[in-house]
GUFIGU-982147 format. One line per 10 residues: number of its first residue (from 0); for each residue x, y, z of N, C-alpha, C, O. Coordinates in nm, 4 decimals, m for minus. Example, Ala and Ser with C-alpha at 12.3 -4.5 7.8 and 13.67 -1.06 7.14 Angstrom:
0> 1.3190/m0.5690/0.7800/1.2300/m0.4500/0.7800/1.3200/m0.3300/0.7800/1.4236/m0.3319/0.8465  1.2850/m0.2250/0.7080/1.3670/m0.1060/0.7140/1.2900/0.0030/0.7870/1.3409/0.1138/0.8039
This chain:
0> 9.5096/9.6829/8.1431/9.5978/9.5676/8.1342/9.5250/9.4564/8.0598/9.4079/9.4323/8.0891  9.5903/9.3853/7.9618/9.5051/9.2991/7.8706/9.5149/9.1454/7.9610/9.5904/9.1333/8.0574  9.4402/9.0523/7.9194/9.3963/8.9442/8.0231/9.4660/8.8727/7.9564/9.4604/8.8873/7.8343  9.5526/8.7740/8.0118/9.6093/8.6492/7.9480/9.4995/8.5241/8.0488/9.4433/8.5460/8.1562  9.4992/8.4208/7.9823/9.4567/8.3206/7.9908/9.4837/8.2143/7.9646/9.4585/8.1990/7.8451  9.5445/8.0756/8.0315/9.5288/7.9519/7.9776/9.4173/7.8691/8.0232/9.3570/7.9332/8.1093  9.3757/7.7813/8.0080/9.2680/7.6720/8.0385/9.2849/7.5147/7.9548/9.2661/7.4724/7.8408  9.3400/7.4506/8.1097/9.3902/7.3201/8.1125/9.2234/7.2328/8.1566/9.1447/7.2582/8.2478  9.2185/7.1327/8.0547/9.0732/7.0670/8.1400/9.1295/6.8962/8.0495/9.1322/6.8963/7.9264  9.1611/6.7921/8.1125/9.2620/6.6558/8.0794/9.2056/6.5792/8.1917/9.1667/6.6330/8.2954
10> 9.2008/6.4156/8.1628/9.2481/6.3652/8.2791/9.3635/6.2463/8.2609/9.3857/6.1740/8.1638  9.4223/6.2527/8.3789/9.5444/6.2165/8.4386/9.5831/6.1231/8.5289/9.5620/6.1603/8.6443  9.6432/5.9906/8.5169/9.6775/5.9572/8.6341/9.7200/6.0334/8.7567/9.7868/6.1368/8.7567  9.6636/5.9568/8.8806/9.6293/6.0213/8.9895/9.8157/6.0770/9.0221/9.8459/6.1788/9.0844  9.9146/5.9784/8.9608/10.0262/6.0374/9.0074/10.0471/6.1471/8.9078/10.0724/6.2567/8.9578  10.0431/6.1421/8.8084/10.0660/6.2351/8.7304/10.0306/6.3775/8.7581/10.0823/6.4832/8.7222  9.8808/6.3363/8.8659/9.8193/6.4767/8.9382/9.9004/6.5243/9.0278/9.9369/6.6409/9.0128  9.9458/6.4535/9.1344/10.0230/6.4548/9.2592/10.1550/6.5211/9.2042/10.1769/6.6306/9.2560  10.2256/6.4898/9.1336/10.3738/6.5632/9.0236/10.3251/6.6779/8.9888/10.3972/6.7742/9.0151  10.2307/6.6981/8.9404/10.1559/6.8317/8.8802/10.1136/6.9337/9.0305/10.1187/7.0523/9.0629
20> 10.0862/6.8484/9.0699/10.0653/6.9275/9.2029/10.1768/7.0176/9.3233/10.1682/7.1243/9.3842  10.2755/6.9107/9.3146/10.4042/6.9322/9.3793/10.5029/7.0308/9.2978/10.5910/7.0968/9.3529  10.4781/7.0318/9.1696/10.5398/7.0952/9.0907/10.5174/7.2950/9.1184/10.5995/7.3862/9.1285  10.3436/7.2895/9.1224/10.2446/7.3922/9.1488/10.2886/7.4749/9.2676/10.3129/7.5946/9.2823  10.2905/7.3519/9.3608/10.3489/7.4138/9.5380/10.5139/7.4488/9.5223/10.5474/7.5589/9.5660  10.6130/7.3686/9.4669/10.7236/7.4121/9.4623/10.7636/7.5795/9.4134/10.8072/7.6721/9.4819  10.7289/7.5734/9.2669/10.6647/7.7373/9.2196/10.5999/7.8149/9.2798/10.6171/7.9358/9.2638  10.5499/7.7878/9.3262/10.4275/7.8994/9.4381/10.5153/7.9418/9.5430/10.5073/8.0595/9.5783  10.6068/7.8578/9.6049/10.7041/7.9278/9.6785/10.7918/7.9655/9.6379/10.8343/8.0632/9.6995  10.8813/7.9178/9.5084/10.9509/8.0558/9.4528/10.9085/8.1480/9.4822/10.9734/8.2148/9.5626
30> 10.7702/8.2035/9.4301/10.7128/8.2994/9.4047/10.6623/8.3484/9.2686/10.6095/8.4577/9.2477  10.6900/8.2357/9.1646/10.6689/8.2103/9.0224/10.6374/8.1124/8.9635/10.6867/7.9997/8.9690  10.4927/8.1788/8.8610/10.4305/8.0294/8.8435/10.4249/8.0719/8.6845/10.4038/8.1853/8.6415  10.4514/7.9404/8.6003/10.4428/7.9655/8.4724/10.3246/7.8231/8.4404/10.3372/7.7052/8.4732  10.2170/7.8886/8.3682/10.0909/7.7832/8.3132/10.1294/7.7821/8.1916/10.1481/7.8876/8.1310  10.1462/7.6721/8.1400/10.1589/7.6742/7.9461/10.0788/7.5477/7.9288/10.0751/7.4390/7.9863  10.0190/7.6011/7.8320/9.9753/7.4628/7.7041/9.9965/7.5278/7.5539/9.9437/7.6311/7.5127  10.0548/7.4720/7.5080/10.1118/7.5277/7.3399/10.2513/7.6342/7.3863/10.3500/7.6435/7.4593  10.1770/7.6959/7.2895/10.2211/7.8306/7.2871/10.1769/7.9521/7.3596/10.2326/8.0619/7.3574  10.0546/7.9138/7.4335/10.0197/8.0071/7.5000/10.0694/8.0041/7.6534/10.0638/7.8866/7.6895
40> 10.1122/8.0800/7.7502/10.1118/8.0928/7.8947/10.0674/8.1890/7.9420/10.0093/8.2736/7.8739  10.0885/8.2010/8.1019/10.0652/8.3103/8.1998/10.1577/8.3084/8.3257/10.1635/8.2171/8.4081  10.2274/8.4220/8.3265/10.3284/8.4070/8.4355/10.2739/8.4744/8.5483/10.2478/8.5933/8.5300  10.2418/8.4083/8.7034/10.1791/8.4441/8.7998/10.3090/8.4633/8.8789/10.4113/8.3959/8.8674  10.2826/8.5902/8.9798/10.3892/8.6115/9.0497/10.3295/8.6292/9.1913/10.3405/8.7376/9.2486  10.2492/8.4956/9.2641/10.2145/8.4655/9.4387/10.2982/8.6022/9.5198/10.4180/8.6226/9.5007  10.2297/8.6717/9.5934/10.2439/8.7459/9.6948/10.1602/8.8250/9.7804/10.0508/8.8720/9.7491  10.2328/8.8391/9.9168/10.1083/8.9084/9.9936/10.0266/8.8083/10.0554/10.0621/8.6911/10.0674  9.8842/8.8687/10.1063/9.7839/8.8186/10.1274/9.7194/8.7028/10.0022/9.6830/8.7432/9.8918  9.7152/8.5885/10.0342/9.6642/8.4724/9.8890/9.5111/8.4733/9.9716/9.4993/8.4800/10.0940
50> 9.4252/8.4669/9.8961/9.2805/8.4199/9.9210/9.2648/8.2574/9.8672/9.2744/8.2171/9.7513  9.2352/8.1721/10.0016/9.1871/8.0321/9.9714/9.0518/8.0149/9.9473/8.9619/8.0739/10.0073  9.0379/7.9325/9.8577/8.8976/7.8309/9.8908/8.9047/7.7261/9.8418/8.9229/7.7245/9.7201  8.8930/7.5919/9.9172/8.9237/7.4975/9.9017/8.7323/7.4201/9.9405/8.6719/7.4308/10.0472  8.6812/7.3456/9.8063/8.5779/7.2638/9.7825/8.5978/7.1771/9.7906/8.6925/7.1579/9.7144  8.5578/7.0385/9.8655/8.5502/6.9106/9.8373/8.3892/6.8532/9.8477/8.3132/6.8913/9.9367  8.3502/6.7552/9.7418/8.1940/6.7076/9.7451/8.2505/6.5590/9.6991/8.3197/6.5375/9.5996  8.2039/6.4611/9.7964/8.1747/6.3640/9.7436/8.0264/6.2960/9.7104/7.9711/6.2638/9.8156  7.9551/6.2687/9.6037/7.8283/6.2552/9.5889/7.8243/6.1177/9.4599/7.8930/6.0918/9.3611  7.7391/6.0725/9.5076/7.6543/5.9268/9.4005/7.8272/5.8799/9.3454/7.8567/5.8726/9.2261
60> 7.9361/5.8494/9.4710/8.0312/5.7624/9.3775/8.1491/5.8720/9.3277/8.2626/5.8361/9.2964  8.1052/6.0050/9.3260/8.2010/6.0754/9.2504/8.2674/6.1834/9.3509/8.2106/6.2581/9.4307  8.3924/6.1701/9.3251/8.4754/6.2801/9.4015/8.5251/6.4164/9.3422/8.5640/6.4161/9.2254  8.5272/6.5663/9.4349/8.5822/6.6129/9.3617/8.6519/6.7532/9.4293/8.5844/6.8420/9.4814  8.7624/6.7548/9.4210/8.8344/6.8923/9.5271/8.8637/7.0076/9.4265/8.9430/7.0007/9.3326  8.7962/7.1018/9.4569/8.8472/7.2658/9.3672/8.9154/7.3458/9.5035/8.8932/7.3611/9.6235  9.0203/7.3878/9.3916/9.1093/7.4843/9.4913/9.1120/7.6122/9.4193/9.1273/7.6037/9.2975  9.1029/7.7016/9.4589/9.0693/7.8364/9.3878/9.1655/7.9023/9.4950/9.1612/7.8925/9.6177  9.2838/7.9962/9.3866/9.3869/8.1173/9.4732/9.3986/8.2379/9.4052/9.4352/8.2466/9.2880  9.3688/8.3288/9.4751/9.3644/8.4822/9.4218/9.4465/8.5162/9.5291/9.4703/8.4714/9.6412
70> 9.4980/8.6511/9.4285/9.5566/8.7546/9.5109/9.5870/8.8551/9.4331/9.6282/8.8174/9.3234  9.5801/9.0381/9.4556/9.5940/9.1245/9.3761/9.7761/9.1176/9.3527/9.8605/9.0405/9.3984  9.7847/9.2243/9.2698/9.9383/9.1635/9.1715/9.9742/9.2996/9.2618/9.8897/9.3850/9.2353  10.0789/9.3521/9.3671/10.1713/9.4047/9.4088/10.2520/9.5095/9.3202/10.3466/9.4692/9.2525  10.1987/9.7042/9.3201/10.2904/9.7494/9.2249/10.3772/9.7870/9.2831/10.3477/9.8750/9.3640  10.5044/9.7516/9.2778/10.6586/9.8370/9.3110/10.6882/9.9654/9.2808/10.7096/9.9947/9.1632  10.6935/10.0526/9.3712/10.6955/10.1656/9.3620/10.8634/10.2193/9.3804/10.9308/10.1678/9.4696  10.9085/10.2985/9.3128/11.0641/10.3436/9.3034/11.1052/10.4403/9.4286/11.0570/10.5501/9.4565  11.2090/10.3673/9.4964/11.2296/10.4463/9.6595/11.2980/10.5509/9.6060/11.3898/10.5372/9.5251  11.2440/10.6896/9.6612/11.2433/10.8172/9.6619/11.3928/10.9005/9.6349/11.4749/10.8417/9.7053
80> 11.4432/10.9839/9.5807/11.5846/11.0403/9.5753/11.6235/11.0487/9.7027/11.7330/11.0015/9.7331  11.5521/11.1019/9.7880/11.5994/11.1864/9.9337/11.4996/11.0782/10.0118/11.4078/11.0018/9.9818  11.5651/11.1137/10.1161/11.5480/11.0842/10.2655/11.3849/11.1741/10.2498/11.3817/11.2820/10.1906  11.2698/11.1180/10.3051/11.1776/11.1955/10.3182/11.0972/11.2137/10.4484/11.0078/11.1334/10.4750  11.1186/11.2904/10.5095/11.0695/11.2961/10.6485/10.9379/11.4091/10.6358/10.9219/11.5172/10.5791  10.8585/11.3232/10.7184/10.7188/11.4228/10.8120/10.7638/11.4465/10.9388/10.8032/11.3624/11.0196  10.7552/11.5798/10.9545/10.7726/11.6080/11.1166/10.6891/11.7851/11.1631/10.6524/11.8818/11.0963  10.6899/11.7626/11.2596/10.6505/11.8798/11.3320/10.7560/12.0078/11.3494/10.7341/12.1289/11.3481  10.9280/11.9022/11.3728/11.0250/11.9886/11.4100/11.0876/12.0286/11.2149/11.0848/11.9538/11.1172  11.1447/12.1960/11.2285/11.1757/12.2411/11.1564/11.3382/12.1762/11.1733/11.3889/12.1813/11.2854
90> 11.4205/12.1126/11.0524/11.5637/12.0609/11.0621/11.6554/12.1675/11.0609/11.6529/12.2697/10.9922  11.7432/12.1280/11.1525/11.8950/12.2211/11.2138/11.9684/12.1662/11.0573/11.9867/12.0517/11.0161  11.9876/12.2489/11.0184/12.0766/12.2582/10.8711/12.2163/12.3703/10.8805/12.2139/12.4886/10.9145  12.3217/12.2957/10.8425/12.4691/12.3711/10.8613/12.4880/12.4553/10.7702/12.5225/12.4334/10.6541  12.4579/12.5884/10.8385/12.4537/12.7081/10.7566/12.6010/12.7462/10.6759/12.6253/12.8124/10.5749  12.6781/12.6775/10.7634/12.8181/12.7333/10.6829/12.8384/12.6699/10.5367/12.9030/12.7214/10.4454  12.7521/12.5156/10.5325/12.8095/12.5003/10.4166/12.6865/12.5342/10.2737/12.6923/12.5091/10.1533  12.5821/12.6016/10.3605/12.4718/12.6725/10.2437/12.5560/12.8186/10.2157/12.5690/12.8645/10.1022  12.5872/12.8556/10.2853/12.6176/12.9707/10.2276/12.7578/13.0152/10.1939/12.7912/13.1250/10.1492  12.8337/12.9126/10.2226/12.9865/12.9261/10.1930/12.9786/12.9014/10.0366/12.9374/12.7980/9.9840
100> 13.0360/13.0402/9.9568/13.0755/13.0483/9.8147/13.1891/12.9853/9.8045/13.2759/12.9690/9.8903  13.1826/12.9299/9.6327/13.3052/12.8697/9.6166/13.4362/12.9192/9.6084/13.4159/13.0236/9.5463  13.5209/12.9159/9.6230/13.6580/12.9771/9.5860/13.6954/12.9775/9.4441/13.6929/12.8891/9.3585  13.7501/13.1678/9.4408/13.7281/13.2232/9.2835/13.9167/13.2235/9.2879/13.9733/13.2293/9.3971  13.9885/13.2173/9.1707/14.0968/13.2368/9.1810/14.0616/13.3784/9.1375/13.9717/13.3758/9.0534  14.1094/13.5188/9.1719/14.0967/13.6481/9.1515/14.1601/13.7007/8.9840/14.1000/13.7737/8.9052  14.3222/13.6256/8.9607/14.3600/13.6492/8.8765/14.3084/13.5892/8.7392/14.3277/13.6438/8.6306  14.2464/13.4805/8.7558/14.1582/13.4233/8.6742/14.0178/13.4251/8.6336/13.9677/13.3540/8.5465  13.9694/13.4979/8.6926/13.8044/13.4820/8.6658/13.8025/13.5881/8.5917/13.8661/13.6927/8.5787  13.6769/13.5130/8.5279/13.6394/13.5762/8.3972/13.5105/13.6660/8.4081/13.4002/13.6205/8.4385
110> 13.5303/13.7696/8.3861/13.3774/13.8549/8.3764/13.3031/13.8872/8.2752/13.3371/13.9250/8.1631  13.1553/13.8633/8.3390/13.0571/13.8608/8.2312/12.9811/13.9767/8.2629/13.0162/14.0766/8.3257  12.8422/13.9416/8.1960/12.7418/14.0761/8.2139/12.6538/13.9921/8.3071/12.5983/14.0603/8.3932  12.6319/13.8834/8.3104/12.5577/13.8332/8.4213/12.5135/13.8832/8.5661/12.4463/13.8099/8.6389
């Protein structure tokens, strides 16, 4: 699978962060997140188990919170033709209609070498 990537690095009024932020959480509970700058994006699709880690350091005057979210991407697998059962017991199956042939009209059927 080839890697898409964007990388946003700006600064912003603090509301402008908070909008950006709310925007982030609103999408995340869709369940769809679209990152763009230009022309480039990455469409994230949140599910399952999310892995947090949330950093905060304040030091010499300066603040700073990293939030880091992973989670593996979920493959959908196609539900099966049949009913699929594991069991021990062998299934009661209606013999009349396995072995009931179809109805031949006599004056009509056609014979082969088959």
């Amino acid at each position: 699978m080839k890697k898409n990537e964007v990388s946003i690095k700006c600064k912003l009024e603090a509301d402008a962060v908070g909008s950006m932020l709310s925007d982030l959480a609103g999408n995340f509970k869709e369940g769809k997140v679209v990152i763009q700058k230009g022309a480039s994006f990455v469409t994230l699709r949140p599910e399952g188990q999310i892995e947090v880690e949330i950093e905060a350091v304040e030091k010499k005057g300066k603040q700073k919170i990293e939030i880091q979210l992973s989670w593996k991407e979920e493959i959908l697998l196609e539900a099966p033709d049949a009913e699929i059962k594991i069991s021990a017991e062998e299934p009661v199956l209606d013999m009349a209609s396995l072995t009931e042939a179809p109805k031949v009209d006599a004056e009509n059927e056609s014979k082969s070498d088959c």
